[in-house]
C-alpha positions as CSV (number, residue, x, y, z in Angstrom):
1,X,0.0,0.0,0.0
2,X,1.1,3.7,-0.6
3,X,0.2,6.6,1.8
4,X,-0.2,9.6,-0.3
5,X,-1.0,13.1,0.5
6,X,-4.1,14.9,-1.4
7,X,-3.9,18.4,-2.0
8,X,-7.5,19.6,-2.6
9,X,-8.8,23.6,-3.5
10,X,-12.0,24.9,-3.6
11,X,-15.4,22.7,-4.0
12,X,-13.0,19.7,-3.8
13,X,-11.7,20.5,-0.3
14,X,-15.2,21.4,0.8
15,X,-16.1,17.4,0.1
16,X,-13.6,16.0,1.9
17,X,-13.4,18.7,4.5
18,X,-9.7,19.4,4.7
19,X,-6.9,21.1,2.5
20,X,-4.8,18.0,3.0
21,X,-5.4,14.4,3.8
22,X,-3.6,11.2,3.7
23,X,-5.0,8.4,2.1
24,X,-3.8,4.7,1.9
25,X,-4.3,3.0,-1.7
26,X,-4.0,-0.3,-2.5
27,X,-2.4,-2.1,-5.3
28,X,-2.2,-1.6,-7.8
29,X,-0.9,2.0,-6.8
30,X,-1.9,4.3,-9.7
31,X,-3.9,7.5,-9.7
32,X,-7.1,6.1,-11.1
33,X,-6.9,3.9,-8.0
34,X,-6.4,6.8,-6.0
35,X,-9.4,8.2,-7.2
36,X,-11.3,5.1,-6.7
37,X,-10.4,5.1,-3.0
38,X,-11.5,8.4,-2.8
39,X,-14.4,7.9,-4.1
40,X,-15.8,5.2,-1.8
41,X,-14.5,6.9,1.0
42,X,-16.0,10.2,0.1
43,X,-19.4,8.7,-2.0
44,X,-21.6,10.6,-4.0
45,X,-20.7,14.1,-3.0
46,X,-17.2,13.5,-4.2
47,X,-18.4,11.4,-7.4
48,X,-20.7,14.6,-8.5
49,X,-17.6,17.0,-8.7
50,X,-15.5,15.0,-10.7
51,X,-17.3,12.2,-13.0
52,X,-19.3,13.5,-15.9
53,X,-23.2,12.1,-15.4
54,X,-24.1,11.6,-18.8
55,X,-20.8,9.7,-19.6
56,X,-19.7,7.8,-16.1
57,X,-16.2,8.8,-16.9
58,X,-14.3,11.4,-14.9
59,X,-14.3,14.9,-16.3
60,X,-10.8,16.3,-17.6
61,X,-9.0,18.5,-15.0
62,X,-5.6,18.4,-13.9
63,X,-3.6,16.7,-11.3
64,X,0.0,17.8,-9.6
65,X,1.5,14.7,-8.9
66,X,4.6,15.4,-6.8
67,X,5.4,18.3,-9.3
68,X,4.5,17.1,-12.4
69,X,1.3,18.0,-14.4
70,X,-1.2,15.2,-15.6
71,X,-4.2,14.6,-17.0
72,X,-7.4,13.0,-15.9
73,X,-8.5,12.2,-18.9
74,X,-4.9,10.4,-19.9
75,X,-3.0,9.9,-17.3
76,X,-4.9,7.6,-14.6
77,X,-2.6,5.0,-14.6
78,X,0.5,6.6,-13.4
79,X,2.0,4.8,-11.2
80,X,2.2,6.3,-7.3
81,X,4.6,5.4,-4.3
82,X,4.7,5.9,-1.1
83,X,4.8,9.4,0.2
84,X,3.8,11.3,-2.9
85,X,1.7,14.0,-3.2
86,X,-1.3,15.1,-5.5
87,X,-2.9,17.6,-5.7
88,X,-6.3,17.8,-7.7
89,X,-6.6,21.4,-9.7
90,X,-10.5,21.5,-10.5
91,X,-11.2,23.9,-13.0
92,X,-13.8,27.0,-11.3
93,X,-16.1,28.3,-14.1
94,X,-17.8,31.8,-13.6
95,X,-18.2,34.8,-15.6
């Protein structure tokens, strides 16, 4: 298992309640998993932020992990260790 820190802003961080939190994810140890494991933990509200309804997939946004830029729409199975960090970087619409 890998510990990893989640960095979360805005609508994100009000779903999960914190700015940071640790989070164990099991193997394999990728971002989608991470995801997954967030997802369960955090259910519906978390799920409504981030997956598309109409499609079931998640929506694009990006993701810092340690300090490199990826993709949610390409990038889900990156592989994560133990002690990383990731920070999720939802886009805010307005106007």
């Amino acid at each position: 298992m890998a510990k990893v820190k989640v960095k979360t802003f805005s609508v994100i961080r009000d779903v999960l309640g914190a700015d940071i939190i640790e989070i164990e994810v099991a193997k394999p140890e990728t971002v989608g998993r991470l995801f997954d494991t967030l997802a369960r933990r955090y259910g519906q509200p978390f799920r409504e932020k981030l997956w598309d309804p109409a499609t079931g997939e998640l929506a694009p946004f990006l993701i810092v992990l340690n300090e490199t830029i990826i993709r949610s729409t390409t990038d889900m199975e990156r592989a994560i260790r133990d002690g990383d960090e990731v920070a999720i970087l939802f886009p805010i619409g307005g106007g």
